[in-house]
N, C-alpha and C positions, 0 to 999 in steps of 0.2 A: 555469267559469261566471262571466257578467259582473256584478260585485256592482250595483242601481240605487239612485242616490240621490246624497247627497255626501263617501258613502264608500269608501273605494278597495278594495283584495282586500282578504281576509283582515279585514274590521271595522276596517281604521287608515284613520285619517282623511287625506283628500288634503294634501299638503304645502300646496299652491297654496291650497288653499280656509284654511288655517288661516292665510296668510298674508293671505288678503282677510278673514278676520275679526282680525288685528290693525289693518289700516288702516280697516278702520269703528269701532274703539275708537279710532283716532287720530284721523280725523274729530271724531269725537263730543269727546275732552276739546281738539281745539285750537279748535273753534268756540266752545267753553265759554271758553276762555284769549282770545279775541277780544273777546268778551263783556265781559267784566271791564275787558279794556284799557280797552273806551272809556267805562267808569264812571270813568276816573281822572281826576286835575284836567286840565285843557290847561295848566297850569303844571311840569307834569313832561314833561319832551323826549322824545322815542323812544331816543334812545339810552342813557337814565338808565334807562326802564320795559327795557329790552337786559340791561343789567347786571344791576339786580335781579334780571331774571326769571331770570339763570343764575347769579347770588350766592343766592337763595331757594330754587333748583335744585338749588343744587352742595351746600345744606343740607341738605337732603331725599337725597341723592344720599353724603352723607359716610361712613353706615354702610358702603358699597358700597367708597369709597376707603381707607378705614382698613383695611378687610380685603385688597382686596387688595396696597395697600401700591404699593413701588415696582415690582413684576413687572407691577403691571395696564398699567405705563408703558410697557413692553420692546416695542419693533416694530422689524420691519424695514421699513417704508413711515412715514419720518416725515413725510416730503414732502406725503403724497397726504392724511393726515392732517391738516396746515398748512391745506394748500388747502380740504379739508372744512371746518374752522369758519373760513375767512375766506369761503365761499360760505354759510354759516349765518349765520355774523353778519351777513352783508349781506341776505341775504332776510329773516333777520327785522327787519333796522332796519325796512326797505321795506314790511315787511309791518304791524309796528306803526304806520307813519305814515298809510297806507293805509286801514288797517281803521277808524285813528281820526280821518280826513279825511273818511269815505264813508258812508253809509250801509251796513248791516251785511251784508244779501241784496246791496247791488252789490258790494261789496266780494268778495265769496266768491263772487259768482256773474263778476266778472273772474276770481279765482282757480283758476276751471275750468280756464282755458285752460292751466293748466301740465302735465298731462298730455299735451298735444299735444307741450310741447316734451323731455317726458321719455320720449317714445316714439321721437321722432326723434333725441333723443342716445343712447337705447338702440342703435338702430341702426348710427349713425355709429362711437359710441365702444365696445361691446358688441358687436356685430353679432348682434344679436338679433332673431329672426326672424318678422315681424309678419305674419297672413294677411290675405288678404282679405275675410273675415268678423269679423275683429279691427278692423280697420281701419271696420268698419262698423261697430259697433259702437262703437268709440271718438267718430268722426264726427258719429254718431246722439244721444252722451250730447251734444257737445258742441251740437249744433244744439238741445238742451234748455237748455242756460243761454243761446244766444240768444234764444233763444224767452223766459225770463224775464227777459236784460240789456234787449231791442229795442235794439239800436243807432243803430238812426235816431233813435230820443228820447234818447240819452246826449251829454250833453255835457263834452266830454271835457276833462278836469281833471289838473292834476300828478296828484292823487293815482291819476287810472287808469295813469297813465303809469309811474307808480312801484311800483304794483301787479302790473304785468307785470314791467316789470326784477325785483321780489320774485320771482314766479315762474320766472324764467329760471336765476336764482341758486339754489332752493330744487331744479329738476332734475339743474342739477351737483351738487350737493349727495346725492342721490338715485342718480345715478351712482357717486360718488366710495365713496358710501358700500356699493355694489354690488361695486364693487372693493374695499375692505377688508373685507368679510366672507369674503372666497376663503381668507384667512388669520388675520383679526382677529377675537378674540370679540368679544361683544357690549357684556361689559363693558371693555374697553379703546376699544374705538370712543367710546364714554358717555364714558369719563374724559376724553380728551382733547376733545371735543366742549365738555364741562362746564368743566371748569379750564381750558383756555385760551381761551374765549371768557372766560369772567369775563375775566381779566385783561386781556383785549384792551380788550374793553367797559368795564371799569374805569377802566383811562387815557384813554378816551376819554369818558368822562363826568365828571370830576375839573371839567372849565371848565364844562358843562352844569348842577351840583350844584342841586339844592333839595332841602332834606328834607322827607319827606312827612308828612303828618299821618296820625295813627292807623286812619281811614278807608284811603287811599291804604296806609298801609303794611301792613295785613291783606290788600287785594285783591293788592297787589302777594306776597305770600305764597302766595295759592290760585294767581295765573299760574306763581310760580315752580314749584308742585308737580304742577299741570295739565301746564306744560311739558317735566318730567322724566317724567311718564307717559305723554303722547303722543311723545315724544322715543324711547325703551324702543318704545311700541308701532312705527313707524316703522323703526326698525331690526331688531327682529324679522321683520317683514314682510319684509323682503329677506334676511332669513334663507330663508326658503320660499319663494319666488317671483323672478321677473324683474321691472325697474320695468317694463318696457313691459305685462305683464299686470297688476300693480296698479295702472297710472295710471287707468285708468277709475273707480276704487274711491276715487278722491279728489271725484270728480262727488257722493258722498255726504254731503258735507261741508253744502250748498247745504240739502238735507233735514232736517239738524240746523241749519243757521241759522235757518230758516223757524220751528220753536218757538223755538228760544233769541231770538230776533228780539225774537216776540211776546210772551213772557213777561217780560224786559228793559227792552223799548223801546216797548214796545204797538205794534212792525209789523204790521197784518193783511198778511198774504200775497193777493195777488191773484189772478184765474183763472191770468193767465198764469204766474206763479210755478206754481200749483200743475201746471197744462199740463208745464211744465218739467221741473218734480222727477218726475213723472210717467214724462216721456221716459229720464232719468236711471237710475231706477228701473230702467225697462226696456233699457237698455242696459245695464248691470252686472248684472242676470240673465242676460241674454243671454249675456254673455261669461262668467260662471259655467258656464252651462250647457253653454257650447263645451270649457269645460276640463275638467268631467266624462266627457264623449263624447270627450275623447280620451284617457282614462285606461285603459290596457292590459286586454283583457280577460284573462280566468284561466280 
């Protein structure tokens, strides 16, 4: 008998669905970690608010390291590991610069577009098998952050330009990290994510330095623990699922900007915004709904 709903046989829950509800808890606290960014001074760089964010991370994050000591270190893919937090630290330089050059819905409603490109590296590098109901579906969310960017009225700025390269980075990223869960737990991925971007970031913020004032150094505190949560949530998710089926489930991001916007910054959201989120909406049900319907009958 076919179970109906978002449960799979036997009352356990779909892997895939449990994995799109990690990335709508990661939505939700990196839009919140955006937020914050851009209450900071403009006298602190992108790559200082980098550091922090993974020196106030790796603190929140140290119970996890203590315990598991030097074994959480032990891999055989040190390499693809490497390459994971130098494609992290670059999306998020790019992406802190961005988010705090832009306005906060364009910002995040540019950051749509990286599910396009993490569907297509799925492919390429994954060969992972995308239908053509998927495909419309992905399409569809994406022609909803059109519909709220308009492009004909965007004028185009370093920071959209850099917002994309952010997003290009943050899919290898995404991959890479696809590949290390075939054999890597979750918490060794995290450590070295955590500890050596600090340190990278580190040295590369030493000529940048300004200390921050009590203000800036509290916010700079909730990013670094926002980022270790959505950081956790993000790799869970590809715990249970493939990026090419999560990428759509990043279009939710946009939906939480729209309050955190308005509450922040006093953005009203406009028809077409809400048009947008609207579409989005409906396209990550949809594709929800398709991963149900192919869930084995019993």
């Amino acid at each position: 008998m076919r179970e109906v709903g978002i449960f799979a046989s036997k009352g356990v829950v779909s892997p895939k669905l449990i994995g799109a509800g990690f990335m709508l808890l990661w939505a939700l606290t990196f839009s919140s970690a955006m937020a914050f960014a851009k209450t900071l001074s403009p006298e602190i760089d992108s790559i200082v608010i980098l550091f922090m964010r993974y020196f106030f991370g790796l603190i929140f994050f140290s119970p996890f390291v203590f315990q598991a000591g030097l074994k959480g270190f032990v891999t055989s893919r040190p390499v693809l590991h490497l390459t994971r937090v130098i494609c992290v630290g670059l999306a998020m330089g790019c992406t802190y610069y961005a988010y705090r050059n832009l306005p906060l819905a364009l910002a995040t409603s540019i950051g749509m577009t990286g599910p396009l490109f993490t569907t297509i590296l799925s492919m390429i590098l994954l060969k992972d098998s995308v239908s053509l109901p998927k495909w419309a579906f992905i399409i569809f969310g994406y022609l909803g952050v059109l519909v709220m960017v308009r492009p004909h009225e965007l004028a185009i700025s370093l920071g959209v330009w850099v917002e994309i390269l952010a997003n290009l980075f943050a899919a290898l990223s995404i991959i890479c990290v696809k590949l290390l869960s075939r054999t890597e737990s979750t918490l060794t991925i995290m450590l070295y994510a955590n500890t050596v971007t600090t340190l990278i970031a580190g040295l590369l913020a030493l000529s940048l330095w300004k200390t921050p004032d009590t203000s800036d150094l509290i916010t700079l505190t909730i990013i670094g623990g926002l980022g270790v949560f959505s950081q956790f949530c993000s790799v869970s998710a590809l715990k249970f699922a493939n990026p090419s089926y999560l990428a759509p489930f990043e279009y939710t991001r946009m939906c939480f900007a729209i309050p955190v916007g308005y509450l922040f910054f006093q953005e009203i959201p406009t028809l077409w915004t809400i048009l947008g989120s609207l579409m989005i909406i409906g396209a990550t049900y949809g594709l929800t709904r398709l991963e149900i319907l192919s869930q084995p009958s019993t």
